[in-house]
N, C-alpha and C positions, 0 to 999 in steps of 0.2 A: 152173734150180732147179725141182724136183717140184712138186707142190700139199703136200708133206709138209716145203715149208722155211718159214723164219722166217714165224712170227703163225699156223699153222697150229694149227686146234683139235681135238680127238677125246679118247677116252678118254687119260686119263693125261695130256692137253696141259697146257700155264698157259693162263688167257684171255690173250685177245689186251688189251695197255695200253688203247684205247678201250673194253673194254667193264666195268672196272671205273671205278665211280662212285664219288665220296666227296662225299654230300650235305653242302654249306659251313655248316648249321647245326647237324649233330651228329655231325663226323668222327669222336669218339672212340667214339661205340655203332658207327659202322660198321668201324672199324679192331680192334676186339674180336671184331667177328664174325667177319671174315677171319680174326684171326691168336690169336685166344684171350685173357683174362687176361693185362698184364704179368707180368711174371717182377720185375720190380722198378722203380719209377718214383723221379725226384728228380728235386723240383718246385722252379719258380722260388723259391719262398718260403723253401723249406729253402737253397737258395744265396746268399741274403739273409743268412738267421739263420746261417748257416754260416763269412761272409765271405768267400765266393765273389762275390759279388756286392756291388757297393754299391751301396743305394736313393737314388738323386737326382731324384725324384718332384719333391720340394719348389722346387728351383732350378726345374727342366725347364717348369715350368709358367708361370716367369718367362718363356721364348720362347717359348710357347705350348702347352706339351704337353698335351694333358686326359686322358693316360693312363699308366700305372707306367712310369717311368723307371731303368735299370738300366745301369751297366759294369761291368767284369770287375775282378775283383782287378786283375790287370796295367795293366790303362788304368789304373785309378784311380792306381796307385803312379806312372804318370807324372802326369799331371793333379795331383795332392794334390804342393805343393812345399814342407808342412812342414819344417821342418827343414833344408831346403837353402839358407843362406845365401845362395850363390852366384847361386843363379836370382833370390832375393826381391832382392838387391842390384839385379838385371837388370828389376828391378821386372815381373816375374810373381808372383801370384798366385794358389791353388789356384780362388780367386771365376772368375778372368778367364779359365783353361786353361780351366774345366770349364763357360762361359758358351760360348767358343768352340765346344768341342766337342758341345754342346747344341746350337746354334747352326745348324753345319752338318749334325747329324740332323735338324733339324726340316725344312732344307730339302728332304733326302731322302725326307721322311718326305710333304711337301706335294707334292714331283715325283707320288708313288706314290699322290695321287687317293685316298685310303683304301684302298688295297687293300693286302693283305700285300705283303712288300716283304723283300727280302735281298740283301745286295750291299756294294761295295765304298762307303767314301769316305776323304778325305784329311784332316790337319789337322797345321798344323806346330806344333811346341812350339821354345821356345828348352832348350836342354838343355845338358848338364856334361858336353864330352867333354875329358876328365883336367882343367885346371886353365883350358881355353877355354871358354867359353859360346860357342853357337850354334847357327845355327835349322835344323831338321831339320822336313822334310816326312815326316811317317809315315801308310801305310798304315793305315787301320782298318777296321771290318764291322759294318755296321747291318742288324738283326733288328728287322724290324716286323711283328707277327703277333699270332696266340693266344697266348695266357698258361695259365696251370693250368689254369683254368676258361673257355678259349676265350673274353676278354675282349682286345682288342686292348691290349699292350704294347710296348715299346721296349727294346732289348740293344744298346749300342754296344762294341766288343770289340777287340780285334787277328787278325791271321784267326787265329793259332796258337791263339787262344782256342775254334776253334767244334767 
């Protein structure tokens, strides 16, 4: 390969990955400067007010969390077992899913030291497959990061959610 292959700078080049910076207390002025004005943002808050999102702040703080706690419509519809006789009979409860699931973010959430964090984890629910109850280990995806205002949040999700 030339000196004219990958990471190679000159007129017309991209910089090379090291030498763009993104100072960690005000990504969003330096991201604006690179790439201009959004074209369009949707912020966590409006996916709240939206019900994209449901805020479980208030539980989350029961295992510890000191900071906004959010999943996804779809987690929630499994987590929330209103109305499903079957599962409540199996004596689950939307409190206990959604303690579990809290649960095991938070330990993700202490693995990752305070630092942003995104990744996989697990949690099985008992579930209604046709007229059986039973326990299913499901994939989910935990967002620990900036929030609107680059204030440290939690997003626990399914990955098709991200």
């Amino acid at each position: 390969m030339t000196s004219e292959g990958r990471g190679a700078r000159g007129p017309g080049k991209l910089r090379a990955r090291s030498q763009v910076r993104v100072e960690e207390d005000k990504p969003m002025e330096q991201l604006k400067e690179i790439f201009g004005e959004p074209v369009y943002t949707y912020t966590r808050a409006q996916a709240i007010e939206d019900g994209c999102f449901a805020d479980v702040s208030d539980q989350a703080r029961e295992v510890g969390f000191r900071c906004p706690v959010a999943l996804t419509s779809t987690l929630w519809a499994t987590v929330n077992v209103e109305g499903n006789e079957a599962l409540v009979r199996e004596g689950q409860s939307t409190a206990g899913r959604l303690h579990d699931v809290l649960f095991l973010a938070m330990l993700k959430v202490r693995a990752a030291a305070g630092r942003p964090f995104e990744g996989p984890m697990k949690c099985a629910f008992r579930v209604l497959d046709g007229s059986v109850v039973r326990s299913d280990e499901q994939e989910l995806w935990l967002y620990f990061g900036p929030g609107d205002n680059g204030e440290p949040v939690v997003t626990v999700m399914y990955p098709a959610d991200r």
